[in-house]
N, CA, C, O and CB atoms as a CASP TS submission, in Angstrom:
PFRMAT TS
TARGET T0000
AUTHOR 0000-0000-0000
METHOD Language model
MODEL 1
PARENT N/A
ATOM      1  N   UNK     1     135.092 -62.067 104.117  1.00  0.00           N
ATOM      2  CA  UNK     1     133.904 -61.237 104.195  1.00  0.00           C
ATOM      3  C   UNK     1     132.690 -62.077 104.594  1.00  0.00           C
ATOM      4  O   UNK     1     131.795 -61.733 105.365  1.00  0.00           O
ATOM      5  CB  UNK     1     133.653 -60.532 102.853  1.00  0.00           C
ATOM      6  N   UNK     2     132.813 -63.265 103.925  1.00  0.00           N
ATOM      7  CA  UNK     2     131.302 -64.041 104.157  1.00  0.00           C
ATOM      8  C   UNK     2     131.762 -64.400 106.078  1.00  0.00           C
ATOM      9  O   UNK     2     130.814 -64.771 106.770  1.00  0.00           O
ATOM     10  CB  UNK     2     131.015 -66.040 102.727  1.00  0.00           C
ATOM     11  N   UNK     3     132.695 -64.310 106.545  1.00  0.00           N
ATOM     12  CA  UNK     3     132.785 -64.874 107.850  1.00  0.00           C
ATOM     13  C   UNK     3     131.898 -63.775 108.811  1.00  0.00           C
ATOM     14  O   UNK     3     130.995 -63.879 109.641  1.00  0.00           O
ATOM     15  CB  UNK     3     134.466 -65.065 108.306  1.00  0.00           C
ATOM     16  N   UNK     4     132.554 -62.852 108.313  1.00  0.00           N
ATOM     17  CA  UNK     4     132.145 -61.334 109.100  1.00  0.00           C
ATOM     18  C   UNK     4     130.745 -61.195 108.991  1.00  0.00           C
ATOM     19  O   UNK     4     129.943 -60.782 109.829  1.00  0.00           O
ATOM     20  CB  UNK     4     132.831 -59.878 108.401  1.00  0.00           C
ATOM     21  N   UNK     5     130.528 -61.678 107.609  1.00  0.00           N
ATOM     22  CA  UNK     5     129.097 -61.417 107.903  1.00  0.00           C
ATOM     23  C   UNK     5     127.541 -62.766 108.641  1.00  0.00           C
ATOM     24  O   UNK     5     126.420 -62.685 109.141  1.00  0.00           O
ATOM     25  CB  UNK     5     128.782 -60.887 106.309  1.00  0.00           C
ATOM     26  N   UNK     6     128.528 -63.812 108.229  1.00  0.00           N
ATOM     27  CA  UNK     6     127.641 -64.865 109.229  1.00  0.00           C
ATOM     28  C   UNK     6     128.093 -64.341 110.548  1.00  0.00           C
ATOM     29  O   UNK     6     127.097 -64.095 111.228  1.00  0.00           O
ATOM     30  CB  UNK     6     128.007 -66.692 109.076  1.00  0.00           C
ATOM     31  N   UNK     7     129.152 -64.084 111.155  1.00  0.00           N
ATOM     32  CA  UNK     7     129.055 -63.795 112.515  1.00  0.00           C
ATOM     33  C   UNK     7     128.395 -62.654 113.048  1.00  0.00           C
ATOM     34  O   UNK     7     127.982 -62.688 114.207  1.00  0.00           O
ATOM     35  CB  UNK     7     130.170 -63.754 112.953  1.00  0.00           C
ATOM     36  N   UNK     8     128.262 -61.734 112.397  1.00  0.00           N
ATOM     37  CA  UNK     8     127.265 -60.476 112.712  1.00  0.00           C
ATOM     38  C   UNK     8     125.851 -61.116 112.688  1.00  0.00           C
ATOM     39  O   UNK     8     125.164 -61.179 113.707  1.00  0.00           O
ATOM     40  CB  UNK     8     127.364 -59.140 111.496  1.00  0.00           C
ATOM     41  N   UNK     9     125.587 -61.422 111.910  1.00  0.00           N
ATOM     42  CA  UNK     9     124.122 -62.365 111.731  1.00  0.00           C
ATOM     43  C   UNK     9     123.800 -63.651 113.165  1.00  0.00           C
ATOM     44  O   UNK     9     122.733 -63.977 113.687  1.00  0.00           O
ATOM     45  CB  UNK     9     124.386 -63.463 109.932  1.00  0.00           C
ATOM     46  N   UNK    10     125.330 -64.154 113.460  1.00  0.00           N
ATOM     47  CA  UNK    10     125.058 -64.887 114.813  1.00  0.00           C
ATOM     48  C   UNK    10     124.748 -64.279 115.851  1.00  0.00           C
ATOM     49  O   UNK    10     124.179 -64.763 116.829  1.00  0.00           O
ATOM     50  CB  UNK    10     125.994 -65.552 115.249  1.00  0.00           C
ATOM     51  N   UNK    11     125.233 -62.772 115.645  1.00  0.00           N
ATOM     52  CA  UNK    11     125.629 -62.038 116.726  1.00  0.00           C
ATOM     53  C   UNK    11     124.045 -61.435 117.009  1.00  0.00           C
ATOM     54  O   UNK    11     123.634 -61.362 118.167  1.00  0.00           O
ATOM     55  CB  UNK    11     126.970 -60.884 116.370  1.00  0.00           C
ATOM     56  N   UNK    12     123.188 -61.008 115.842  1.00  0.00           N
ATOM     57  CA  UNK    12     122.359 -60.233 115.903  1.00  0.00           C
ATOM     58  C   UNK    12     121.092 -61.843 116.523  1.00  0.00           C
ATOM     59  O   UNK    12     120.200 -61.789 117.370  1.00  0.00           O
ATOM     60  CB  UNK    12     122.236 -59.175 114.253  1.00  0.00           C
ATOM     61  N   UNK    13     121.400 -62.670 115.950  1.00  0.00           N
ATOM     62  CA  UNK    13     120.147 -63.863 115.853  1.00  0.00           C
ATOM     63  C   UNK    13     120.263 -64.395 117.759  1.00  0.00           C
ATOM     64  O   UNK    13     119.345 -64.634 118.544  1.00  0.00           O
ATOM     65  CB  UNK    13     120.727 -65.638 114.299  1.00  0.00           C
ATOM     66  N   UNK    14     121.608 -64.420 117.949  1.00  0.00           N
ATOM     67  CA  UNK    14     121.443 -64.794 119.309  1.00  0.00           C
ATOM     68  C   UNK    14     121.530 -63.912 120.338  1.00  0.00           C
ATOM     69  O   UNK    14     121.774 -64.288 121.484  1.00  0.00           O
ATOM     70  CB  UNK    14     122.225 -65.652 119.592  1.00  0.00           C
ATOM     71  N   UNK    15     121.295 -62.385 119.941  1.00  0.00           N
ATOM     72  CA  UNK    15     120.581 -61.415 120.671  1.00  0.00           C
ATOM     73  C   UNK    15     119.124 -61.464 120.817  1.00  0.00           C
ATOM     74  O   UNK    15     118.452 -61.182 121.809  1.00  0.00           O
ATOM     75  CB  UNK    15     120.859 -60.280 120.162  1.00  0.00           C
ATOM     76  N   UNK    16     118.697 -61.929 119.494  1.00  0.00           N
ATOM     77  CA  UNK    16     117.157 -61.839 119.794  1.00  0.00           C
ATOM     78  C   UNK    16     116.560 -62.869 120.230  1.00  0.00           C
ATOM     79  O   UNK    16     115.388 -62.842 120.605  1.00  0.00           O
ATOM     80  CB  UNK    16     116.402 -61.518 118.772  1.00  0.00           C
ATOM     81  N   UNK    17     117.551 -64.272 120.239  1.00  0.00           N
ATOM     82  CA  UNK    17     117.192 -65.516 120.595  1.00  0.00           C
ATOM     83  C   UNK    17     117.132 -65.218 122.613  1.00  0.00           C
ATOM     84  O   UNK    17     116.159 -65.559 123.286  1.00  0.00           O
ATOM     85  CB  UNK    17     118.545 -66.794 119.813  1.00  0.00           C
ATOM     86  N   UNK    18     118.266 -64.608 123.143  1.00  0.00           N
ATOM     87  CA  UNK    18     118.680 -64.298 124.364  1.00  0.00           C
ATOM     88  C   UNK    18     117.389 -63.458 125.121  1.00  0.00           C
ATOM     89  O   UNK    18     116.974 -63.689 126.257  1.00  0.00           O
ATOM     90  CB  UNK    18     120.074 -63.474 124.213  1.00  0.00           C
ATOM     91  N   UNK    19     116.925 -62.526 124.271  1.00  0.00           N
ATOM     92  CA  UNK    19     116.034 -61.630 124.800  1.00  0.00           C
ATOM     93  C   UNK    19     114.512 -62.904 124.507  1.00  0.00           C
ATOM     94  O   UNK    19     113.526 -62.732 125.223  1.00  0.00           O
ATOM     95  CB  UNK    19     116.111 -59.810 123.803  1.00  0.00           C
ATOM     96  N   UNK    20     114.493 -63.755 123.746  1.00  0.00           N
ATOM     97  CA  UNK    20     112.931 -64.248 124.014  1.00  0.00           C
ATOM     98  C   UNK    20     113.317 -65.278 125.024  1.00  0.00           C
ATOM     99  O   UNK    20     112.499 -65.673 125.855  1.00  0.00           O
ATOM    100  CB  UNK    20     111.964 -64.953 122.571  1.00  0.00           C
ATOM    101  N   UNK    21     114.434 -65.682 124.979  1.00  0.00           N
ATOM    102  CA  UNK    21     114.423 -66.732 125.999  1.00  0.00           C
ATOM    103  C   UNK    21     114.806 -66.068 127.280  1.00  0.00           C
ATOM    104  O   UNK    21     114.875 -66.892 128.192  1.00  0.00           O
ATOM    105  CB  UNK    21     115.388 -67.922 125.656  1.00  0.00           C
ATOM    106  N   UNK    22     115.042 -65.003 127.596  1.00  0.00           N
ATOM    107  CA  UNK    22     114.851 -64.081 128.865  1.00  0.00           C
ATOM    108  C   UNK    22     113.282 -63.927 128.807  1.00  0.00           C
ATOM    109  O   UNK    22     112.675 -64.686 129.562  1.00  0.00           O
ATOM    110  CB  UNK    22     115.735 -62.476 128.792  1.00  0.00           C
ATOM    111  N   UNK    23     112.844 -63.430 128.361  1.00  0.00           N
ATOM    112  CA  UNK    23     111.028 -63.076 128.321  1.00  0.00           C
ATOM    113  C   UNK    23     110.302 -64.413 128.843  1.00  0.00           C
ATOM    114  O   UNK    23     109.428 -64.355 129.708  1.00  0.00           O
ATOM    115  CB  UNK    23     110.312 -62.720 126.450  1.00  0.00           C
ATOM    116  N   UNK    24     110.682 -65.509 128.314  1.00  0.00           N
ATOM    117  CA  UNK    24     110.650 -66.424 128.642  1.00  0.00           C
ATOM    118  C   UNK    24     110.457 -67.350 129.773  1.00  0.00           C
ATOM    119  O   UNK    24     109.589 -68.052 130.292  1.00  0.00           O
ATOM    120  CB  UNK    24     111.163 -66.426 128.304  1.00  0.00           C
ATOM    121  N   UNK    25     111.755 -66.989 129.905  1.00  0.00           N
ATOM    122  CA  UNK    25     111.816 -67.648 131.901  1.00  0.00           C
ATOM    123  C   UNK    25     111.130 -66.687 132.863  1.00  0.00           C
ATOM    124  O   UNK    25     110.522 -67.044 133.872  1.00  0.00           O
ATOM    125  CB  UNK    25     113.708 -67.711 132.743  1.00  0.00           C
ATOM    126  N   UNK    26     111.317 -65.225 132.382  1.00  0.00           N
ATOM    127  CA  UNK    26     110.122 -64.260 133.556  1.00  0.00           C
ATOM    128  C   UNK    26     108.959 -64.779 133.299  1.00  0.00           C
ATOM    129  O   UNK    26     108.383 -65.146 134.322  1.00  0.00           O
ATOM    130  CB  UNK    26     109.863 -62.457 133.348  1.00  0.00           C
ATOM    131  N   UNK    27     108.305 -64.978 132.191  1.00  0.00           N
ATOM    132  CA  UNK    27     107.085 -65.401 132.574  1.00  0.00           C
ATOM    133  C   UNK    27     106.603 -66.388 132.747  1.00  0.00           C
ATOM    134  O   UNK    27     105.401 -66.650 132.804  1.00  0.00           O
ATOM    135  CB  UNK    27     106.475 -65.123 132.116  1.00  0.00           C
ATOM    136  N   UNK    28     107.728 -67.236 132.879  1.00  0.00           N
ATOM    137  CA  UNK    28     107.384 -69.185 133.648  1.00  0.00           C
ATOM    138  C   UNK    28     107.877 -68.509 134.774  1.00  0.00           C
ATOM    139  O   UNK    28     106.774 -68.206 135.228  1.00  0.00           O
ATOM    140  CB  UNK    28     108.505 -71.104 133.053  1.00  0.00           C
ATOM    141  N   UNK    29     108.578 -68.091 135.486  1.00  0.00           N
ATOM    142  CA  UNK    29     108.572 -67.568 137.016  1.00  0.00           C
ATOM    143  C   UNK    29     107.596 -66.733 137.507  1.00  0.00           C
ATOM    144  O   UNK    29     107.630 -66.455 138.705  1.00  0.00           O
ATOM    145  CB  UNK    29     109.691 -66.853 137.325  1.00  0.00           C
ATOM    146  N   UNK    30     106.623 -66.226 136.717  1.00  0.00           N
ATOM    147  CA  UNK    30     105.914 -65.533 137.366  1.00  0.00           C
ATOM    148  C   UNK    30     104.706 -66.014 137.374  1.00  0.00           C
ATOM    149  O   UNK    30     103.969 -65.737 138.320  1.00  0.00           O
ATOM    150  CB  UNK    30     105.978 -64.426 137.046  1.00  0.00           C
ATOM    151  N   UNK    31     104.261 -66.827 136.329  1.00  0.00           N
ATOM    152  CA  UNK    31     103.252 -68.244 136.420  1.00  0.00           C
ATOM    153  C   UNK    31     103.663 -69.126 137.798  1.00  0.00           C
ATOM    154  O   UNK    31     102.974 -69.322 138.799  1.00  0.00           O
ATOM    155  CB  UNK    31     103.549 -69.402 134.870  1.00  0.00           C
ATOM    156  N   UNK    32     104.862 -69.532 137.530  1.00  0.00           N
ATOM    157  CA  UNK    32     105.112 -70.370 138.822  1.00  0.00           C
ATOM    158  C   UNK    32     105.064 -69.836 140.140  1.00  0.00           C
ATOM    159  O   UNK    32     104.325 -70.161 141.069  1.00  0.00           O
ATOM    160  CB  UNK    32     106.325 -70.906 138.789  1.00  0.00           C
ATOM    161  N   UNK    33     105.691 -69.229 140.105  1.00  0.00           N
ATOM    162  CA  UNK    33     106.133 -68.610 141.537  1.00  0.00           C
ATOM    163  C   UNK    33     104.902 -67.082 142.034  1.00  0.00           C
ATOM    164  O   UNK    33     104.605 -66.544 143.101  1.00  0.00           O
ATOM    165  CB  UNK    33     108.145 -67.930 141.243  1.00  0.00           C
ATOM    166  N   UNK    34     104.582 -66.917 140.858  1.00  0.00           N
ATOM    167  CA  UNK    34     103.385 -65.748 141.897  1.00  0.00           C
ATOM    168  C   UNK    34     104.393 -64.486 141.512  1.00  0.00           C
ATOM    169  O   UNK    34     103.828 -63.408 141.698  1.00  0.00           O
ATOM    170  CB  UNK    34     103.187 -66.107 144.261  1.00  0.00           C
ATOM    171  N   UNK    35     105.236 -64.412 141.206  1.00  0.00           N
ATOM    172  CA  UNK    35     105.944 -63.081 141.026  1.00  0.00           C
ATOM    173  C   UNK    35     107.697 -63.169 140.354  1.00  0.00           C
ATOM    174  O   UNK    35     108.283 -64.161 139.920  1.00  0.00           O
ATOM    175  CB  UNK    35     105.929 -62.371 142.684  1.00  0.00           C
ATOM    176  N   UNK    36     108.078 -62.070 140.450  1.00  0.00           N
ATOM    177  CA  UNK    36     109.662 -62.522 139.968  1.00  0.00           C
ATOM    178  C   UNK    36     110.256 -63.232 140.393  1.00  0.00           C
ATOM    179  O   UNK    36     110.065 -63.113 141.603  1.00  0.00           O
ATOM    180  CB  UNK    36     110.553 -61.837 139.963  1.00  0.00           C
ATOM    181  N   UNK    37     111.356 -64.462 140.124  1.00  0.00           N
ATOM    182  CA  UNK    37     111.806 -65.213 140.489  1.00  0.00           C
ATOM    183  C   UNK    37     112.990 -64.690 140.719  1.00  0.00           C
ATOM    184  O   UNK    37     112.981 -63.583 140.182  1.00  0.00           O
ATOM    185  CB  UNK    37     111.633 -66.115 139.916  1.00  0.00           C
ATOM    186  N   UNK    38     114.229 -64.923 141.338  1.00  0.00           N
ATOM    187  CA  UNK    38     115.339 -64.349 141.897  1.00  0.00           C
ATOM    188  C   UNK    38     116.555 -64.895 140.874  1.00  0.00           C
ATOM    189  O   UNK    38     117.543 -65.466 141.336  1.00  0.00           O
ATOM    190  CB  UNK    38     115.476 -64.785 143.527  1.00  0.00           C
ATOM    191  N   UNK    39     116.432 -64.730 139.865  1.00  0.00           N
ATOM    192  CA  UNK    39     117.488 -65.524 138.598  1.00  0.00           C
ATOM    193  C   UNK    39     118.049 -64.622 138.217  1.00  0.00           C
ATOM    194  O   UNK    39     117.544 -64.076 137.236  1.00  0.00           O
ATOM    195  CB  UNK    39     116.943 -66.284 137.269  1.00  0.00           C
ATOM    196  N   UNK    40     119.196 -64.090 138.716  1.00  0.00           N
ATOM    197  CA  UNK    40     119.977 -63.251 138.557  1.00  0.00           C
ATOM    198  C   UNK    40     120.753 -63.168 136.771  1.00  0.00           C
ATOM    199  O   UNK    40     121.035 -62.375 135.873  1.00  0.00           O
ATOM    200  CB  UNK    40     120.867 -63.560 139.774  1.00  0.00           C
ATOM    201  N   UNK    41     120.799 -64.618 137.146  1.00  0.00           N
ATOM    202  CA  UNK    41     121.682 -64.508 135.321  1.00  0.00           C
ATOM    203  C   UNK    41     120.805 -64.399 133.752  1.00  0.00           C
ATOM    204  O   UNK    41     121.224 -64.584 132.609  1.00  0.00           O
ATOM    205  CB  UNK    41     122.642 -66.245 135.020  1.00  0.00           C
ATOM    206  N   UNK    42     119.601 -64.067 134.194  1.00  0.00           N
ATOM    207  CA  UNK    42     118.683 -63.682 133.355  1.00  0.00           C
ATOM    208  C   UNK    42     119.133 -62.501 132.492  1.00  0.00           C
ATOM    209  O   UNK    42     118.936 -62.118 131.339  1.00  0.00           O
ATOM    210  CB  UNK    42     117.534 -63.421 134.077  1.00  0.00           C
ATOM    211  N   UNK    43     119.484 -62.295 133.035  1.00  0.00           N
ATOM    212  CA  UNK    43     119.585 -60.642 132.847  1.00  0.00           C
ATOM    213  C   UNK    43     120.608 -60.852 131.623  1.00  0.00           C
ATOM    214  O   UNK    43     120.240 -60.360 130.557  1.00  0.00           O
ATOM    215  CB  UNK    43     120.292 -59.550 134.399  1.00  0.00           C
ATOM    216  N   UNK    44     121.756 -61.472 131.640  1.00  0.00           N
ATOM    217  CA  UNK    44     122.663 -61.550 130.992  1.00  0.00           C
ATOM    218  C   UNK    44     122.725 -62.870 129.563  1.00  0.00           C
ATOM    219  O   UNK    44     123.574 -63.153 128.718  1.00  0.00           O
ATOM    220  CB  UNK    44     123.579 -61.612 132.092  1.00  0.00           C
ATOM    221  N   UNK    45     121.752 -63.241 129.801  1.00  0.00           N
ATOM    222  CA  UNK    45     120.825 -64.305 128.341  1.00  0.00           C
ATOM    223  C   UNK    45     121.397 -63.505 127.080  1.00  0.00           C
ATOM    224  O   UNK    45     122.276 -63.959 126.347  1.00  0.00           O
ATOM    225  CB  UNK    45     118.527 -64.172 128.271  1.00  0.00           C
ATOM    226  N   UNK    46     120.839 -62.364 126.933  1.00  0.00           N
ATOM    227  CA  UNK    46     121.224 -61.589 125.279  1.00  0.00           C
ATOM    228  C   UNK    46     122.392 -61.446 124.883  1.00  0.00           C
ATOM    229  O   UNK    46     122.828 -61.545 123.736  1.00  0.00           O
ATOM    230  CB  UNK    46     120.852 -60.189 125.050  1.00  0.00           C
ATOM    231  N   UNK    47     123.070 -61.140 126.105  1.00  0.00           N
ATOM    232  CA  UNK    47     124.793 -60.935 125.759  1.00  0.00           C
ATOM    233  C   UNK    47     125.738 -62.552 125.950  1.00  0.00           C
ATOM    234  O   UNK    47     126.602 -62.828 125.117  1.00  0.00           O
ATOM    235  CB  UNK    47     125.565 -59.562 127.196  1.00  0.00           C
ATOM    236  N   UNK    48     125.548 -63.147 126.683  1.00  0.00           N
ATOM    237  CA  UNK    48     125.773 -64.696 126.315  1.00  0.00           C
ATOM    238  C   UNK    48     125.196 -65.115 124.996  1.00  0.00           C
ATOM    239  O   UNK    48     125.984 -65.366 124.085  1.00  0.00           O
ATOM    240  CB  UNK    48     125.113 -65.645 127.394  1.00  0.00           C
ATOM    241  N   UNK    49     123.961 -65.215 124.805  1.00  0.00           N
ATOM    242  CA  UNK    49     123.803 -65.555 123.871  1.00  0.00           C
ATOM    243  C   UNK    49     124.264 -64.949 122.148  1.00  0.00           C
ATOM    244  O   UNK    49     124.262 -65.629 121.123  1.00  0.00           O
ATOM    245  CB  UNK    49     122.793 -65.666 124.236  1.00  0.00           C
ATOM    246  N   UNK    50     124.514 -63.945 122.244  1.00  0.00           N
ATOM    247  CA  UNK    50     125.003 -63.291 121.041  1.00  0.00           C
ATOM    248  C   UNK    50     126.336 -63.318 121.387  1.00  0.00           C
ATOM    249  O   UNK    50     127.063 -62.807 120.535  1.00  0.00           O
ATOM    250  CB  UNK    50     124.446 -61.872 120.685  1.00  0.00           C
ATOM    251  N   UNK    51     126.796 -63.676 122.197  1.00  0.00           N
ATOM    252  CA  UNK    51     128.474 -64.126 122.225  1.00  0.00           C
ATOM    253  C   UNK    51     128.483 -65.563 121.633  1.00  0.00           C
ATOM    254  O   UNK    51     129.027 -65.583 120.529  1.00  0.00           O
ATOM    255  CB  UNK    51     129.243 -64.184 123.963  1.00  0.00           C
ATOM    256  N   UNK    52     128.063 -66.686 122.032  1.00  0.00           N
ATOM    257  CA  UNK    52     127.214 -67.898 121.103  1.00  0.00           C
ATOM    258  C   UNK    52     127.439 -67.787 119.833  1.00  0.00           C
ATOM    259  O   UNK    52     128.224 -68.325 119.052  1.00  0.00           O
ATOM    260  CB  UNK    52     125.652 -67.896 121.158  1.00  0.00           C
ATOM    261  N   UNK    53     126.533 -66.915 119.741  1.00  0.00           N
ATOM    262  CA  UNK    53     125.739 -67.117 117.827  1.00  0.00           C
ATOM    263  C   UNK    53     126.943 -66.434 117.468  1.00  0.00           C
ATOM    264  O   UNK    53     127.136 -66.896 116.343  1.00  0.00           O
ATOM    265  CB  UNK    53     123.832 -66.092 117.108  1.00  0.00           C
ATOM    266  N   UNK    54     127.989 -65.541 117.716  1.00  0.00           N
ATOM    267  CA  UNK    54     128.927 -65.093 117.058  1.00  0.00           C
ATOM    268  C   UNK    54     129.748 -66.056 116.473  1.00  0.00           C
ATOM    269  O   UNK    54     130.225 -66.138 115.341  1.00  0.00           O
ATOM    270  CB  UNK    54     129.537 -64.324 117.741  1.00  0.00           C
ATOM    271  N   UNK    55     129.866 -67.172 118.019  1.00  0.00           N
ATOM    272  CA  UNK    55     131.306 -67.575 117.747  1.00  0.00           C
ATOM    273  C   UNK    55     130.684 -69.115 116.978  1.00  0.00           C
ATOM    274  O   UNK    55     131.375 -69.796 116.220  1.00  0.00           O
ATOM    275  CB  UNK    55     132.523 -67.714 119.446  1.00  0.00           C
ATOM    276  N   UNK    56     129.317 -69.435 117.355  1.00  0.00           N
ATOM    277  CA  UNK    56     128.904 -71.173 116.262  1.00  0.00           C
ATOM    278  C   UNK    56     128.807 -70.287 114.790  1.00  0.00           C
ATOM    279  O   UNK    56     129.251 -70.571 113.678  1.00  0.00           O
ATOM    280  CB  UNK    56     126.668 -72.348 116.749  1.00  0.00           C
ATOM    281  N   UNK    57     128.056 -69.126 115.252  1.00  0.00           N
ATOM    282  CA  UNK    57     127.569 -69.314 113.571  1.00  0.00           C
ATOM    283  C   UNK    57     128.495 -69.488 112.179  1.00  0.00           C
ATOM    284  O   UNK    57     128.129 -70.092 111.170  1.00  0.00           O
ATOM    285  CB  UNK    57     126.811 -68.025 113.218  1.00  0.00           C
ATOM    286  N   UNK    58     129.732 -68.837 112.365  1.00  0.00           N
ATOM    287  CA  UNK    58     131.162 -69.379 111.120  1.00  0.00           C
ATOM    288  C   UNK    58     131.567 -71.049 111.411  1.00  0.00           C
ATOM    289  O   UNK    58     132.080 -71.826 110.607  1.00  0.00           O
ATOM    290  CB  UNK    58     133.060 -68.248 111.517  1.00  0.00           C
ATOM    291  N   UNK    59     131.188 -71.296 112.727  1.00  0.00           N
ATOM    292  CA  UNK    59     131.685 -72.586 112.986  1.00  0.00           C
ATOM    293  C   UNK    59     130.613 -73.571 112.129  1.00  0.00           C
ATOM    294  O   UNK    59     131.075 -74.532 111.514  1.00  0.00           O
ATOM    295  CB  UNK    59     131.754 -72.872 114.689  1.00  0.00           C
ATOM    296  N   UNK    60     129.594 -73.377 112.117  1.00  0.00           N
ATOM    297  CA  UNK    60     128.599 -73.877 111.821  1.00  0.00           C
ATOM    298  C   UNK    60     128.482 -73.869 109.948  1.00  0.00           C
ATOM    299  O   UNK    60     128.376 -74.921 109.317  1.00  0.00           O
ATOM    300  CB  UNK    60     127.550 -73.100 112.705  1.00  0.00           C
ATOM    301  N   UNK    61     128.516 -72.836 109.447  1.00  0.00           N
ATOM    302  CA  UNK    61     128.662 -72.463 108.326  1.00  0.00           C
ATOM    303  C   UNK    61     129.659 -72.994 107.760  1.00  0.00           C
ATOM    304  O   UNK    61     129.393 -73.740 106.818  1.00  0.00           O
ATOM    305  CB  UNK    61     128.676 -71.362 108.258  1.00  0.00           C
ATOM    306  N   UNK    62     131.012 -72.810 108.102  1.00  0.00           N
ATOM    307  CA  UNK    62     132.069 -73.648 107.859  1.00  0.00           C
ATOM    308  C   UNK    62     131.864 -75.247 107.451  1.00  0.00           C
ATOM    309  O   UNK    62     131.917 -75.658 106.291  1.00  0.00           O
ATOM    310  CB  UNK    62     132.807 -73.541 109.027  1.00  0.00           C
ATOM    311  N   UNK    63     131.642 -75.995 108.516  1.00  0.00           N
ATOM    312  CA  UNK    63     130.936 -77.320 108.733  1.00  0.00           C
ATOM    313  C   UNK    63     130.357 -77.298 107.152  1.00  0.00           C
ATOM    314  O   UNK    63     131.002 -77.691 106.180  1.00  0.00           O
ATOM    315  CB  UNK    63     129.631 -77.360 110.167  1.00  0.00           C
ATOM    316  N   UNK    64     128.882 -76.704 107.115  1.00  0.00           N
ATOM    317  CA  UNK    64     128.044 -76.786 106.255  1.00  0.00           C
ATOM    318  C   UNK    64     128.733 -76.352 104.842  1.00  0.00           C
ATOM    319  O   UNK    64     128.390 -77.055 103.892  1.00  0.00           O
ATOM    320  CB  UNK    64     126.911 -76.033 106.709  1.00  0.00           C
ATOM    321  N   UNK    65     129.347 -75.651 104.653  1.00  0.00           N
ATOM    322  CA  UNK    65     130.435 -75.292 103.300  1.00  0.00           C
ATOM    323  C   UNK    65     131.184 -76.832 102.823  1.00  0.00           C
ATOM    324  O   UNK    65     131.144 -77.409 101.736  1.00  0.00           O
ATOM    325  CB  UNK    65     131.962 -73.968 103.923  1.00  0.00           C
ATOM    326  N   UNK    66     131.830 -77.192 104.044  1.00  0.00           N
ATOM    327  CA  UNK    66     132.633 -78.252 103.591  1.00  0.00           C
ATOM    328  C   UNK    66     132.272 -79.322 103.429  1.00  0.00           C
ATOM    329  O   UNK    66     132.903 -80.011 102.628  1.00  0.00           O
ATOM    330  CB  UNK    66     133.469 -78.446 104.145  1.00  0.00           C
ATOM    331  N   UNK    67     130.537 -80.174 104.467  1.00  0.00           N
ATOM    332  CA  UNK    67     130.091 -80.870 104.255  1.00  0.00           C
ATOM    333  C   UNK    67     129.469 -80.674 102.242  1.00  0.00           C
ATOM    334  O   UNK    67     130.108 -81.216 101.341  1.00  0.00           O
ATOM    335  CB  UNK    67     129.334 -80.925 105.526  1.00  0.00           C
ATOM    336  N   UNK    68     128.665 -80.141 102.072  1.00  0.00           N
ATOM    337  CA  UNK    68     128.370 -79.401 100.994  1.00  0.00           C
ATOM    338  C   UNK    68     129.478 -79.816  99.743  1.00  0.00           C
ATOM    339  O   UNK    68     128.828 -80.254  98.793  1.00  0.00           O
ATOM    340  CB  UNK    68     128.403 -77.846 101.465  1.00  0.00           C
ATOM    341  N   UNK    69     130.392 -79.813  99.566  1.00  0.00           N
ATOM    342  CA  UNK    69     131.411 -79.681  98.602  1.00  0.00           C
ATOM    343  C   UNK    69     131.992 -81.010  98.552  1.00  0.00           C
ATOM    344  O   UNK    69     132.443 -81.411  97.479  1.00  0.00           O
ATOM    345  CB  UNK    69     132.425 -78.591  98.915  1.00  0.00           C
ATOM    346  N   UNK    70     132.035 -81.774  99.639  1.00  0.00           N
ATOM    347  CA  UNK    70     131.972 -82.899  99.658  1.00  0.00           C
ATOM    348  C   UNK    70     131.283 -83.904  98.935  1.00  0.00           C
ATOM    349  O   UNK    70     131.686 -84.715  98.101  1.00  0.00           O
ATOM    350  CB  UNK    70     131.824 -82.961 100.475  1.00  0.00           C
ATOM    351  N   UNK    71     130.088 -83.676  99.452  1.00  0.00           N
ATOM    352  CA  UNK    71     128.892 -84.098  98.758  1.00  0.00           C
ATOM    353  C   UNK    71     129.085 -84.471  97.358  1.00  0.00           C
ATOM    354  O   UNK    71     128.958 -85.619  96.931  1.00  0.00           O
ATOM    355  CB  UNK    71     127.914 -83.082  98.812  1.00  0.00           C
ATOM    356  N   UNK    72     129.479 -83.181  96.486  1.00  0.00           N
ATOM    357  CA  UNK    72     129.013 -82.827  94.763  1.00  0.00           C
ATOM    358  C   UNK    72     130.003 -83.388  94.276  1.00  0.00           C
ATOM    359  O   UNK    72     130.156 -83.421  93.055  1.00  0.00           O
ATOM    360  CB  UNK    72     128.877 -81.196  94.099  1.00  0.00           C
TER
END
């Protein structure tokens, strides 16, 4: 259960991470360049990226569980 739910949480964090870092590059291309820049794979930032955070965030958590227990 705790997996399912860090990965929903990756899933949701690197959707919203995807969409500012899309917002992002449009408006350094449009500073730079005077208008839209032709970056096709922009578009697809939110859904890469929440494919990402799905698949680190148990990976990551994991890590941190076992480092953790180690430790004590």
């Amino acid at each position: 259960m705790r997996v399912f739910v860090v990965a929903v949480l990756g899933l949701v964090g690197g959707f919203v991470g995807g969409i500012v870092l899309a917002e992002l590059v449009g408006i350094a291309g449009l500073a730079l360049f005077g208008g839209v820049a032709e970056l096709s794979f922009v578009r697809f930032l939110p859904f890469v990226l929440a494919a990402g955070g799905a698949v680190a965030a148990p990976a990551i958590d994991a890590r941190a569980r076992r480092t953790s227990t180690t430790q004590s």
